[in-house]
C-alpha positions in Angstrom: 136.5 127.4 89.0 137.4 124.1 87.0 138.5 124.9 83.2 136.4 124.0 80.6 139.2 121.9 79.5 139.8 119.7 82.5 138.4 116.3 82.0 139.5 114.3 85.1 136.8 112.9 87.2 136.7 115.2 89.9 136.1 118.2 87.3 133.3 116.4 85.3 131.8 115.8 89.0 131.5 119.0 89.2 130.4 119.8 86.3 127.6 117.8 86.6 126.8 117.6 90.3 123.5 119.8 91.6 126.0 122.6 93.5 123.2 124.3 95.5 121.7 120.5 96.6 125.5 119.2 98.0 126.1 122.8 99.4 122.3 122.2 101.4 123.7 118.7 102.8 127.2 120.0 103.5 125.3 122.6 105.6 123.5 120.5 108.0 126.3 118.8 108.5 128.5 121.4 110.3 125.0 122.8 111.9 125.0 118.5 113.5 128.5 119.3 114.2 127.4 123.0 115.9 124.5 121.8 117.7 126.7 118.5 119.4 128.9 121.3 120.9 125.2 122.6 122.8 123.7 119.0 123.3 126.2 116.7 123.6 128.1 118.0 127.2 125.5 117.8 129.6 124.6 113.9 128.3 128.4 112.9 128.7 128.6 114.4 132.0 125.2 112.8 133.3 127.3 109.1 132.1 130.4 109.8 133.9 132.8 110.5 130.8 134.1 113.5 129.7 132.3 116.4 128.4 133.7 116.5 124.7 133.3 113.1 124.4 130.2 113.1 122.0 132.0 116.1 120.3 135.1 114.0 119.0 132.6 111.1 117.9 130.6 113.1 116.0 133.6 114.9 114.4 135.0 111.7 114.2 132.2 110.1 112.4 131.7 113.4 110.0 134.7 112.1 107.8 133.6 109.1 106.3 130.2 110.3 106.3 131.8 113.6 103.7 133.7 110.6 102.2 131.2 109.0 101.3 128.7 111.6 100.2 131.3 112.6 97.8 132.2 109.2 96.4 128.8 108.1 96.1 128.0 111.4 94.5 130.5 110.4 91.6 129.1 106.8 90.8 126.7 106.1 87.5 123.5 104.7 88.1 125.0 101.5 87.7 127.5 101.8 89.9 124.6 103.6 92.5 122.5 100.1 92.1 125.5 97.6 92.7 126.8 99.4 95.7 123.3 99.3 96.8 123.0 95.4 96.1 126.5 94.9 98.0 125.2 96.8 100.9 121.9 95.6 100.8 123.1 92.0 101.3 126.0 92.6 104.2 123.4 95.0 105.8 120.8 92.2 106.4 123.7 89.6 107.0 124.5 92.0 110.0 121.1 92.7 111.2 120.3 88.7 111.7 123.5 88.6 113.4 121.8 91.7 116.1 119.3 89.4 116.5 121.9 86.3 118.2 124.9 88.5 119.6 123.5 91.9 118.9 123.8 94.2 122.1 120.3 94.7 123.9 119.5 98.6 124.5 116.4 99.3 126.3 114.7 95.8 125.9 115.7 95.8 121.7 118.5 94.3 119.7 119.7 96.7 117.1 123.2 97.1 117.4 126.6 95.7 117.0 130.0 96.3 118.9 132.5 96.8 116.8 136.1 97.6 117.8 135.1 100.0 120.7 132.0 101.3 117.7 128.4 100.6 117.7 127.0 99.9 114.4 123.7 99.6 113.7 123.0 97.9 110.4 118.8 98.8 109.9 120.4 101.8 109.0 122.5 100.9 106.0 119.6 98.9 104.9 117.0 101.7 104.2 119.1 103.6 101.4 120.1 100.3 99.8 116.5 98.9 100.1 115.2 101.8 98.6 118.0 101.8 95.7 117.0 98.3 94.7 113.1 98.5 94.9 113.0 101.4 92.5 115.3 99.4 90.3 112.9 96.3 90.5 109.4 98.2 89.8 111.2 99.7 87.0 112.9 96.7 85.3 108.7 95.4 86.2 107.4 98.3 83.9 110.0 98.0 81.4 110.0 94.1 81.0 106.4 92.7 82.0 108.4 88.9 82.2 110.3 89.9 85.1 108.4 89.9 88.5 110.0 93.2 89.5 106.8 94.4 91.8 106.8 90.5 93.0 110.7 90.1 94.2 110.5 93.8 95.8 107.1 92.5 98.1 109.6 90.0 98.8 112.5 91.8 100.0 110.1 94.4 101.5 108.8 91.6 103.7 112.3 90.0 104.4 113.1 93.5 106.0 110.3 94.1 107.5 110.4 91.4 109.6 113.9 91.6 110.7 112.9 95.1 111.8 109.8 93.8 113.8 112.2 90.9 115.2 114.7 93.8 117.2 111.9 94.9 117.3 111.8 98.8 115.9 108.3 99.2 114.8 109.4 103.4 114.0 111.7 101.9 111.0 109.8 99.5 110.2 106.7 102.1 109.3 109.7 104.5 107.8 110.6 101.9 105.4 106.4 101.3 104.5 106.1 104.8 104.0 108.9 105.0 101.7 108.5 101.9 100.2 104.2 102.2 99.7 105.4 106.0 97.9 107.5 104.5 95.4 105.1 101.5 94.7 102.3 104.0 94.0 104.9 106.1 91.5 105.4 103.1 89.8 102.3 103.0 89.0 100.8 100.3 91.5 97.4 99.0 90.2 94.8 100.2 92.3 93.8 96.6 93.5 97.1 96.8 95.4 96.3 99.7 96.7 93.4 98.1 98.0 95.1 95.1 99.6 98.5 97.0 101.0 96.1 99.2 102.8 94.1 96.5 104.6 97.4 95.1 105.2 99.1 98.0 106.7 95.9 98.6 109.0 96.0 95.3 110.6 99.5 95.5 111.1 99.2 98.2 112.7 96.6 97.2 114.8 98.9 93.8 115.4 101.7 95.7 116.5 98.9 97.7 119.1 97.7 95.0 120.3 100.5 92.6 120.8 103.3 94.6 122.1 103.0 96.9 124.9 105.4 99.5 124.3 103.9 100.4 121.4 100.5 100.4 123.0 102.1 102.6 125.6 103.7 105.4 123.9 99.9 106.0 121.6 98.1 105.8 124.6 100.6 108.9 126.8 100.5 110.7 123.2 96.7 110.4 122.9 95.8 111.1 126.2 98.6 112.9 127.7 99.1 110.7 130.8 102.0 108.4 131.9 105.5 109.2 131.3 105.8 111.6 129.1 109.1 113.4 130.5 111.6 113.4 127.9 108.5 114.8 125.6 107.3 117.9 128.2 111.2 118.3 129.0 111.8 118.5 125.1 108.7 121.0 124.6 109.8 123.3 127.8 113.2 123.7 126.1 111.6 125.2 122.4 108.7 127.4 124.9 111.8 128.7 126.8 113.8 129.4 123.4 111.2 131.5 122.6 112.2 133.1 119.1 115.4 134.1 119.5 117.2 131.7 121.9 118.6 132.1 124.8 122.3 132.1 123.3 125.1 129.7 122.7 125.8 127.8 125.9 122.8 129.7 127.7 120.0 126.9 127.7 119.4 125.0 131.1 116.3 122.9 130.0 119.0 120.7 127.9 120.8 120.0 131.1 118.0 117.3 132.1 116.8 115.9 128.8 117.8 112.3 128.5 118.3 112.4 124.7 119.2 115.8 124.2 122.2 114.8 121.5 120.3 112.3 119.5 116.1 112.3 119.1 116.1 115.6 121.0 118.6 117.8 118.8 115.9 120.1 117.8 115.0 121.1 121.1 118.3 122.5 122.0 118.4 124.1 119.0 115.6 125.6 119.9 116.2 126.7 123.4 119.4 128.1 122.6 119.2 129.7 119.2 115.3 129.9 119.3 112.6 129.5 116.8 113.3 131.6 113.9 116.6 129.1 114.0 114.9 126.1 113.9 112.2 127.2 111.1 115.2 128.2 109.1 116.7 124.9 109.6 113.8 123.5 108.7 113.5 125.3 105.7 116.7 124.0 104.8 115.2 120.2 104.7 112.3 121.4 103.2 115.0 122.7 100.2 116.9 119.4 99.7 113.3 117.7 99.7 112.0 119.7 97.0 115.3 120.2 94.8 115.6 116.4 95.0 112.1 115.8 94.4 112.2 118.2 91.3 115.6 116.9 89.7 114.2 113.3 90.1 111.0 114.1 88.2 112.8 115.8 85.2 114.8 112.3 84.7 113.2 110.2 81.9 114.9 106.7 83.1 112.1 105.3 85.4 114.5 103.9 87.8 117.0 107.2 87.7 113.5 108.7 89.0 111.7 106.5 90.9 115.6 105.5 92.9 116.0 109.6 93.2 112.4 110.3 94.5 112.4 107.3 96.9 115.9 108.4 98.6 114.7 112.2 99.1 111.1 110.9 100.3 113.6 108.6 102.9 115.2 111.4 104.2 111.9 113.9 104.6 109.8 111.6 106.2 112.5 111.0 108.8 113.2 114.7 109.2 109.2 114.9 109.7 109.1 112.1 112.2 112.2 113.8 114.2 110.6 117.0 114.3 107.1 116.1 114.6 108.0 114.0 117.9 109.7 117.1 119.7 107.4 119.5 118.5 104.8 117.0 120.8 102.8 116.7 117.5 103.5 112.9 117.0 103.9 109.9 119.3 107.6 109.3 121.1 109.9 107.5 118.7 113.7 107.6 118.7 114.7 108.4 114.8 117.6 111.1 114.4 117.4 113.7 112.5 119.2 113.4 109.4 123.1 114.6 109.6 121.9 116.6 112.9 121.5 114.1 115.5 124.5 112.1 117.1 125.3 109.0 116.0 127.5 107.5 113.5 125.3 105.2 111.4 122.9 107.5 111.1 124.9 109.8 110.1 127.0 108.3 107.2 124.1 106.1 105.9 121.9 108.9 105.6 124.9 110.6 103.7 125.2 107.3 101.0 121.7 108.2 100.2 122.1 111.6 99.5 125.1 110.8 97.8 123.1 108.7 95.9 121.0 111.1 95.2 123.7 113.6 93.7 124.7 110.7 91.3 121.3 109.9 90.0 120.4 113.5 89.5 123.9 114.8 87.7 123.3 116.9 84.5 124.1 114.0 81.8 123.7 115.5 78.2 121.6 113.4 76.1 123.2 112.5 72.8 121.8 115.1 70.1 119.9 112.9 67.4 117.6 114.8 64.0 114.5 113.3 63.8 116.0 111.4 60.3 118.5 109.7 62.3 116.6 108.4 65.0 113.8 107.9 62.3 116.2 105.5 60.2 117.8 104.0 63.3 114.4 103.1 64.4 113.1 101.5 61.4 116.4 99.3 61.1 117.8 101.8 58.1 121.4 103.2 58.6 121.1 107.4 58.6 123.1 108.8 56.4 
C-alpha cells in the first residue's frame, strides 16, 4: 500500500489510476505472452528458425510495451494530446516513407526495417489520430471560430489515403469506424450524417470494385468458395477444442495454420484451452471496453471524454474484427488482437492507447467551490 502521506509521482499515480482497468490490460498481456508459447513454435519451425524464436520477440517486445502503458498512464491530458501530436506527425512521416522504401509483404507496403526490427507505422497512427480528433471536435464545440470538425475531415482524409495507398483497406475502415463514432458523440449534425454515409457506401463499393483482393476475400466469405484455408483450418482448431481444450501443448490443428501466432491467436487458444477459455477471455475485453466506456462518460471535459471513448471504441472494434474473422463470422482480414497477437507494433501501440486511456480517466478531485464563491467569481465580484 502507498501512505497517505507519500506525494511523489509514482504514489499519486496510483492513487488516481483505475487499478481494476490496468490490472485487465496487464492480464492480457501475459495471456499474449502464454498463448506465443502454444502458437508461436510450429510457425518458426515451418520458416526454418528456431522454435522459441517468436517467444523471445514477444517477450522482447512486452517491455516497452509495460513501459509505455505505464508512462503514458502518468501524463495529464495535455501531456496525452502533445505526445499524441508528436507521434501523429513522425507516424505519417514514416508511413509515406513505406510507401518509397517500405518492404513489400504479400503484394502491400506497410512496413519498415529497422535495425534487424519491422515497424509498422499505421499502427502508431490510430491512437494518435484518435487523441487529436477528439481534441479538434471538442476545441469545434467549445470555440465555434475554430474549424475543429473541418481540420479533423482533413487529417481523417490525409490518413485515409495513405492507408488505401499500402493499401490496407481492414485499417482503413478501423480508423472510419472509430473516427465516424466520435464524430457522432460530438454531436455531428445530422446533415453529415447524411453525407459521410453516402460517402462511406461508395467507397466501399470503390474499393469492391477496383481492387480484386478485396473483391475476393467478400466473395469466399459470402459464398464459401475459393481459398478459404487459413479460415476452415482456424475454425477446425476451436470445433476440435471443444470446451475444454485439448491441453497445453496438446493441439495438432495449430501445427498447419499459416498465421497461427498473429490473426489466428484465438484459435489456438481455443483448441488447446477450449471454449469456456476463450469466452472468458473475451469477457475480459468486453470489461476494459465497458470500464473505459463508463469512466469516459462520467468526465465533464468534452475532449477528456470524447479522447477516452474514442481510444476504448479503438481497441473493441479490433478485438471484434479479430475474433469475428476466426469465429468465420466476418470476412478474412489480418488485424491482431490487441496485446494477444504477435507482433511488436501492435503490441506497444495498442498499449500507448490504453495508456492513454488510464491518464484521461485518473480520479482528479475537482476543486470544492459554495455556490457564493463561484456565484461572485462568475459575476466578476471577489468572494469573500
Amino acid at each position: 500500500m502507498v501512505s497517505r502521506a507519500d506525494r511523489s509521482i509514482v504514489a499519486e499515480w496510483w492513487r488516481t489510476v483505475d487499478r481494476p482497468l490496468l490490472a485487465a490490460i496487464l492480464f492480457l498481456m501475459l495471456c499474449g505472452l502464454l498463448l506465443s508459447f502454444a502458437a508461436s513454435p510450429p510457425v518458426a519451425e515451418r520458416i526454418g528458425v528456431d522454435g522459441s524464436h517468436f517467444i523471445k520477440r514477444h517477450a522482447l517486445f512486452l517491455l516497452p510495451a509495460v513501459v509505455a502503458l505505464i508512462s503514458m498512464s502518468m501524463c495529464t491530458p495535455k501531456q496525452v494530446r502533445r505526445v499524441a501530436v508528436i507521434l501523429f506527425g513522425i507516424s505519417i512521416l514514416l508511413m509515406l516513407a513505406t510507401l518509397f522504401v517500405g518492404t513489400e509483404v504479400k503484394g502491400s507496403r506497410r512496413w519498415l526495417h529497422i535495425a534487424g526490427f519491422g515497424l509498422q507505422p499505421s499502427e502508431f497512427v490510430k491512437p494518435a489520430f484518435v487523441v487529436i480528433s477528439a481534441w479538434l471536435f471538442a476545441e469545434n464545440s467549445r470555440r465555434p471560430d475554430i474549424p475543429g470538425n473541418l481540420f479533423s475531415i482533413i487529417l481523417f482524409a490525409i490518413v485515409a489515403a495513405l492507408l488505401v495507398a499500402q493499401p490496407d483497406f481492414g485499417q482503413t475502415l478501423l480508423i472510419g469506424i472509430v473516427w465516424g463514432a466520435l464524430f457522432f458523440m460530438a454531436g455531428m449534425p445530422w446533415i453529415w450524417i447524411g453525407v459521410l454515409g453516402a460517402l462511406s457506401i461508395g467507397a466501399m463499393t470503390a474499393a469492391y470494385s477496383f481492387f480484386p483482393h478485396v473483391a475476393g476475400r467478400i466473395n469466399r466469405f459470402v459464398s464459401g468458395e475459393g481459398d478459404n484455408y487459413q479460415v476452415e483450418t482456424g475454425l477446425d482448431a476451436i470445433i476440435h477444442g471443444g470446451w475444454l481444450g485439448q491441453g497445453p501443448g496438446e493441439g495438432t490443428v495449430k501445427n498447419i495454420l499459416p498465421d497461427a501466432h498473429t490473426d489466428f491467436s484465438f484459435a489456438v487458444a481455443a483448441e488447446e484451452f477450449g471454449i469456456i477459455a476463450c469466452m472468458l477471455l473475451a469477457a475480459v475485453f468486453a470489461f476494459i471496453v465497458l470500464r473505459g466506456l463508463s469512466k469516459a462518460f462520467n468526465e465533464k471535459d468534452s475532449y477528456m471524454r470524447l479522447a477516452a471513448s474514442g481510444l476504448v471504441i479503438l481497441f473493441g472494434i479490433q478485438s471484434l474484427i479479430n475474433i469475428g474473422v476466426n469465429l468465420h463470422l466476418l470476412p478474412a482480414k489480418g488485424m491482431t488482437l490487441p496485446f494477444i497477437s504477435y507482433g511488436g507494433s501492435s503490441l506497444i501501440s495498442m498499449a500507448i492507447g490504453m495508456g492513454f486511456v488510464l491518464a484521461l480517466t485518473r480520479n482528479r478531485p475537482e476543486a470544492r467551490q459554495s455556490p457564493t464563491r463561484g456565484f461572485g467569481m462568475r459575476l466578476g465580484h471577489p468572494a469573500e
